[in-house]
TORMARNU-304805 format. One record per residue (C-alpha): residue in three letters; x, y, z. Coordinates in Angstrom, 3 decimals. Example, Ala and Ser with C-alpha at 12.3 -4.5 7.8 and 13.67 -1.06 7.14 Angstrom:
<atoms>
> aa, xx, yy, zz
> ALA, 12.300, -4.500, 7.800
> SER, 13.670, -1.060, 7.140
</atoms>
This chain:
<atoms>
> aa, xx, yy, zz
> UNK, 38.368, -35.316, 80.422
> UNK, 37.736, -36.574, 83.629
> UNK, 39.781, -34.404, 85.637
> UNK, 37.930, -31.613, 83.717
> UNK, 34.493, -33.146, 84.987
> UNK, 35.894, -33.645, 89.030
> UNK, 36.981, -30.019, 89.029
> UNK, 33.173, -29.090, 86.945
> UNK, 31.445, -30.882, 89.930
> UNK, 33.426, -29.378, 92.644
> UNK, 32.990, -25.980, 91.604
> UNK, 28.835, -26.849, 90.848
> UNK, 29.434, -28.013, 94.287
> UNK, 30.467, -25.011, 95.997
> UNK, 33.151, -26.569, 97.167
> UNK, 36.397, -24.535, 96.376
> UNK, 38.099, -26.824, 93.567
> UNK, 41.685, -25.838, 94.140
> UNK, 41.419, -27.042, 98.066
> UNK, 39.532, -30.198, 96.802
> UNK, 42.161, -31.406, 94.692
> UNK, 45.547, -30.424, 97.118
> UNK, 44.403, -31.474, 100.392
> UNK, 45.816, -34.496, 101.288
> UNK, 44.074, -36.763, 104.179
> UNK, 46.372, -36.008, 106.907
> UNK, 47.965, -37.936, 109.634
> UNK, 46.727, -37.706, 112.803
> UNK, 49.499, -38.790, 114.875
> UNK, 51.381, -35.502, 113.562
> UNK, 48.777, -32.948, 112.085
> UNK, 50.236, -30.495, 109.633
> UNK, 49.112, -27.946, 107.153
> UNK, 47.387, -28.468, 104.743
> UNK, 45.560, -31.410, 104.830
> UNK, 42.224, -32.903, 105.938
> UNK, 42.159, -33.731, 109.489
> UNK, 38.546, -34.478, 109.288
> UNK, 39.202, -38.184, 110.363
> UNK, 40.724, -37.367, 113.375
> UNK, 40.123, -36.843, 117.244
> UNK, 42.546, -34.284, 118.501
> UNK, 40.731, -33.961, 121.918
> UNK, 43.200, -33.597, 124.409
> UNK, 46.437, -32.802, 122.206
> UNK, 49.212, -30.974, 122.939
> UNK, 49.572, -29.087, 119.620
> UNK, 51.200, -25.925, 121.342
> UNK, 53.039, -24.051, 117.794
> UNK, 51.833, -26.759, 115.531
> UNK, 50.934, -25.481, 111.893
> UNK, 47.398, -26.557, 110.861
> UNK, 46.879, -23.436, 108.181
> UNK, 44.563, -23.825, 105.808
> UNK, 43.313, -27.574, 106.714
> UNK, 40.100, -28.684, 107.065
> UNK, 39.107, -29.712, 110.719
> UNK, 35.278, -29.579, 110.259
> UNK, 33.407, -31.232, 113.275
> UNK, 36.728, -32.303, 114.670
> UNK, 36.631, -32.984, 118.453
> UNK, 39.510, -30.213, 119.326
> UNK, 38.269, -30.406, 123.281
> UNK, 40.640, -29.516, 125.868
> UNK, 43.740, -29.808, 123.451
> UNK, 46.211, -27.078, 123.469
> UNK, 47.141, -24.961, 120.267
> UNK, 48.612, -22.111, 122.006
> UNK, 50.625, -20.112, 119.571
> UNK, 49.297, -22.581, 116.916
> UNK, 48.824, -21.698, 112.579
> UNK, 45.407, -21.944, 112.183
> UNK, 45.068, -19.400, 109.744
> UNK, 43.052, -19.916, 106.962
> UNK, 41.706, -23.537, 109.028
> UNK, 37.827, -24.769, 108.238
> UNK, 36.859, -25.219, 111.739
> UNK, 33.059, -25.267, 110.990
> UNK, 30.843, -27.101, 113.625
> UNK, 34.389, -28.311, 115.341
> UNK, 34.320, -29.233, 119.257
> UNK, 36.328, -26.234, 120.509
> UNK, 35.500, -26.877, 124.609
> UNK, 38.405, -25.707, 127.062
> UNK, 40.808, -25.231, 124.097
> UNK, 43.969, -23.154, 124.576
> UNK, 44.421, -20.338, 122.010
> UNK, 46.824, -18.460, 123.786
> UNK, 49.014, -16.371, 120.663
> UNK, 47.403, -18.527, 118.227
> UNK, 47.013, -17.231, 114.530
> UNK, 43.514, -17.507, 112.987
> UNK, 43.139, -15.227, 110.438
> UNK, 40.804, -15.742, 108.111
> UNK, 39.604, -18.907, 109.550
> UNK, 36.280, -20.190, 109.649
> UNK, 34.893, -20.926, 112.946
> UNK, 30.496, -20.722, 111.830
> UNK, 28.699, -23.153, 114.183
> UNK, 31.960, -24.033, 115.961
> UNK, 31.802, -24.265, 119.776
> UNK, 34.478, -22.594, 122.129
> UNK, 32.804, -22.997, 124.925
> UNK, 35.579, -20.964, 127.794
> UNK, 38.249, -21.258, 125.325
> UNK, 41.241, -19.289, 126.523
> UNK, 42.330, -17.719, 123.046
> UNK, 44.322, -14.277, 124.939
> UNK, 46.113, -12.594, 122.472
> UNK, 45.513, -14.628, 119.347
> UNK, 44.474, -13.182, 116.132
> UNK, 41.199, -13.550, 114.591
> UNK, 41.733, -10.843, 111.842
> UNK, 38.887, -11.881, 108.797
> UNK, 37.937, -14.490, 110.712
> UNK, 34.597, -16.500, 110.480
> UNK, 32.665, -17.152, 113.871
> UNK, 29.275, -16.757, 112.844
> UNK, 26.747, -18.727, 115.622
> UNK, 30.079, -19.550, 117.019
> UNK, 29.106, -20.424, 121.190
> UNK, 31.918, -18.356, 123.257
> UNK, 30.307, -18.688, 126.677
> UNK, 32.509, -17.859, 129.009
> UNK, 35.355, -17.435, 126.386
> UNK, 38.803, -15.593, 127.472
> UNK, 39.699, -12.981, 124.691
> UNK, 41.793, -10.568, 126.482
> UNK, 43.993, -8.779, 124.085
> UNK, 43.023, -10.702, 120.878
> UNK, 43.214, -8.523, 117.404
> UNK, 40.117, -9.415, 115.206
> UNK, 39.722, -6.872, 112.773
> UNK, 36.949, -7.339, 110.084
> UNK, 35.913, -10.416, 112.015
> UNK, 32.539, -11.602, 111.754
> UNK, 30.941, -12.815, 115.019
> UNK, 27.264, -12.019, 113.896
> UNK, 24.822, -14.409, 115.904
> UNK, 27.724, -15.561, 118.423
> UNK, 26.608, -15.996, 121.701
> UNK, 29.331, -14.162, 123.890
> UNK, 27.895, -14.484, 126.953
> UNK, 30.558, -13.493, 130.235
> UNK, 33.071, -13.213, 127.633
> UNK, 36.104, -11.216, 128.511
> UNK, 38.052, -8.990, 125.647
> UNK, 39.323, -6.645, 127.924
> UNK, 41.829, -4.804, 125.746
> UNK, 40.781, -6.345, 122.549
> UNK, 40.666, -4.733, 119.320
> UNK, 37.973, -5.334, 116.900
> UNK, 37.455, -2.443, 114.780
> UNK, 35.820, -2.869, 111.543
> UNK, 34.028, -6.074, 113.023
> UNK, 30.511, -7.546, 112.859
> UNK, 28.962, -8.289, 116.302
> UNK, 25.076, -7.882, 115.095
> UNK, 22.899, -9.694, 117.236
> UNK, 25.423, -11.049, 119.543
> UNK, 24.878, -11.763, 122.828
> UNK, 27.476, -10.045, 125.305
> UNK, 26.001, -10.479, 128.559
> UNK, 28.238, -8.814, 130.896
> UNK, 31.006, -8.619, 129.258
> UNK, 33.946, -7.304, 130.124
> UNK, 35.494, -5.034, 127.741
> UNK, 37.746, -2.327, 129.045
> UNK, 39.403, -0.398, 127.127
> UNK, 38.317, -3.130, 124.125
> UNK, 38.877, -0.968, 120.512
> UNK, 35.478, -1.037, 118.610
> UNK, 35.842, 1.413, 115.858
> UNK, 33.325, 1.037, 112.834
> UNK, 32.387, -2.111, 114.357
> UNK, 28.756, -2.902, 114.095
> UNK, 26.611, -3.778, 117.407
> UNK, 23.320, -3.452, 116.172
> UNK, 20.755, -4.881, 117.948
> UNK, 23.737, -6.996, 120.242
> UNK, 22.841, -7.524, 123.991
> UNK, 25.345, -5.752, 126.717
> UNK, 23.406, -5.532, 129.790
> UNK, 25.336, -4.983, 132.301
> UNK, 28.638, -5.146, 130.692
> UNK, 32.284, -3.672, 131.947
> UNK, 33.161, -1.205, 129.301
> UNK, 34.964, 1.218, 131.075
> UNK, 37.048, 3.277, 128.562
> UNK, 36.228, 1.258, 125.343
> UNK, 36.043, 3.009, 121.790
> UNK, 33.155, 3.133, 120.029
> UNK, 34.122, 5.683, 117.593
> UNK, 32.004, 5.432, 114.216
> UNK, 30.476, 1.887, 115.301
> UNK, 26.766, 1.176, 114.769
> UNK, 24.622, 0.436, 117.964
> UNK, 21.500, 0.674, 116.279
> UNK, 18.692, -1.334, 118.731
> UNK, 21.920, -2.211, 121.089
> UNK, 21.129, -2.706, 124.830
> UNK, 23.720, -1.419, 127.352
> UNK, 21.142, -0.947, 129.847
> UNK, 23.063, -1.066, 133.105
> UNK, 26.473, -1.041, 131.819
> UNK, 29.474, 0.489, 132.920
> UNK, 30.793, 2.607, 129.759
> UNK, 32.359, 5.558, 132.146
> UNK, 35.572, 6.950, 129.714
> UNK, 34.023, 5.298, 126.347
> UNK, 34.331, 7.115, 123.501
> UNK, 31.326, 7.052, 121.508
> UNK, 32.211, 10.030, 118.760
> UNK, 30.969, 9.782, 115.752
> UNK, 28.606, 6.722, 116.477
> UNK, 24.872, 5.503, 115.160
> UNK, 23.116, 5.195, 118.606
> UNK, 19.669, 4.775, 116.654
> UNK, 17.280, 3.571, 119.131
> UNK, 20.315, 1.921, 121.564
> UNK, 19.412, 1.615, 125.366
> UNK, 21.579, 3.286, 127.562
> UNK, 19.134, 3.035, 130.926
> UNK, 20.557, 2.759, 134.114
> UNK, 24.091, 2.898, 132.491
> UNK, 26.546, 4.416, 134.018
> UNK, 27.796, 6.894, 131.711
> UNK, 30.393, 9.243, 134.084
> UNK, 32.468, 11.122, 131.818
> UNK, 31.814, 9.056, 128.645
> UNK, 32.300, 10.863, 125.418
> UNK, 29.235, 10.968, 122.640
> UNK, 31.086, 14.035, 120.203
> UNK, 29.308, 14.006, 116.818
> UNK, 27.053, 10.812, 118.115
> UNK, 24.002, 10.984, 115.786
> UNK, 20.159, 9.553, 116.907
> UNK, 21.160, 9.583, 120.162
> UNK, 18.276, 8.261, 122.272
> UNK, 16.054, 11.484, 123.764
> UNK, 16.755, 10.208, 127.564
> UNK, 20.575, 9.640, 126.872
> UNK, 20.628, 12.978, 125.077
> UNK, 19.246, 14.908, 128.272
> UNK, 21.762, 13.172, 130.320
> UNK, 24.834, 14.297, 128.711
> UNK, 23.122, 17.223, 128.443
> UNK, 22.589, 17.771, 131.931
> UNK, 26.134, 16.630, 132.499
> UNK, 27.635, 19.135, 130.440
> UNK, 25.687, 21.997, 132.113
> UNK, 27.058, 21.085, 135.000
</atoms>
């Protein structure tokens, strides 16, 4: 009877029941799977490989520790202190980051497939090469990030902040951009194939080789870009100045 009323509160709770009741409180001298780290101050670590899947680290002070190549998958980071982490290879699929801050984490190459980084700060953030498909990263603030490489196809970037990025040759196939700030990003050969830019701002950025086919460029500002020999085949609501441009290009 009273298990049957912990597991009735936990689920009134919102709080999944089946995590409640295995997570164990974890040590923090060696920090495994599993558990909840919640307790503990990891700044500084080296956790290079460690498994940490599916534990709870929310609000943990993670700064400067290294969890290159580390399981994170699955991991409630929520509101954690990210700062200066390394993320090199690490594994965070389906992780929640939300309200997390990774301010210039270096996270090259790591997966953030189904991950969670909503208002997740990743000023300055290295994500060269990472694979975050399905990702959500709506409200991040991605400011000078660089995911040159990257694929995120089939992710969420609405109303992110991208600030000069630099994205060459990043993969953003039916991802969605709308209304997400790129001024004066470094997109040189990206894909944009069947992504949504609707109300996107690449004034001033270099997308020379993009591919846009196939796109929703509703209302998206493409002044002073540099567009070169960027392709736009089967584009739809393509802006009336960006139109006559490619237009003019082609005719020539």
């Amino acid at each position: 009877m009273i298990r049957a009323i912990l597991i009735l509160s936990l689920v009134v709770m919102g709080t999944p029941f089946a995590d409640g009741l295995s997570l164990i409180e974890g040590d923090c001298a060696r920090p495994a799977a599993r558990s909840d780290l919640r307790h503990c101050d990891l700044s500084g670590r080296r956790l290079a490989g460690v498994d940490l899947s599916g534990s709870d680290l929310r609000g943990v002070d993670l700064s400067n520790a290294d969890l290159s190549g580390a399981d994170l998958g699955g991991a409630d980071l929520r509101k954690a202190d990210m700062r200066w982490v390394k993320l090199i290879d690490a594994h965070l699929v389906g992780a929640d980051l939300s309200g997390a801050d990774l301010f210039h984490v270096v996270a090259d190459q790591a997966v953030f497939s189904d991950a969670r980084l909503f208002r997740t700060n990743l000023f300055g953030a290295l994500l060269n090469g990472i694979i975050a498909h399905n990702a959500e990263f709506t409200h991040a603030y991605m400011k000078d990030v660089e995911i040159e490489g990257a694929d995120l196809s089939g992710a969420s970037l609405r109303r992110v902040n991208m600030l000069r990025m630099v994205a060459m040759e990043a993969n953003f196939r039916g991802a969605d951009l709308s209304y997400s700030q790129m001024t004066g990003a470094a997109a040189e050969r990206a894909v944009f194939t069947d992504a949504r830019l609707l109300h996107s701002k690449l004034n001033g950025a270099d997308v020379q080789g993009a591919v846009f086919d196939g796109a929703d460029l509703e209302s998206a500002d493409f002044s002073n870009a540099r567009i070169g020999d960027a392709r736009f085949g089967g584009a739809i609501n393509l802006p009336p100045t960006l139109r006559d441009r490619v237009a003019n290009r082609v005719s020539e």
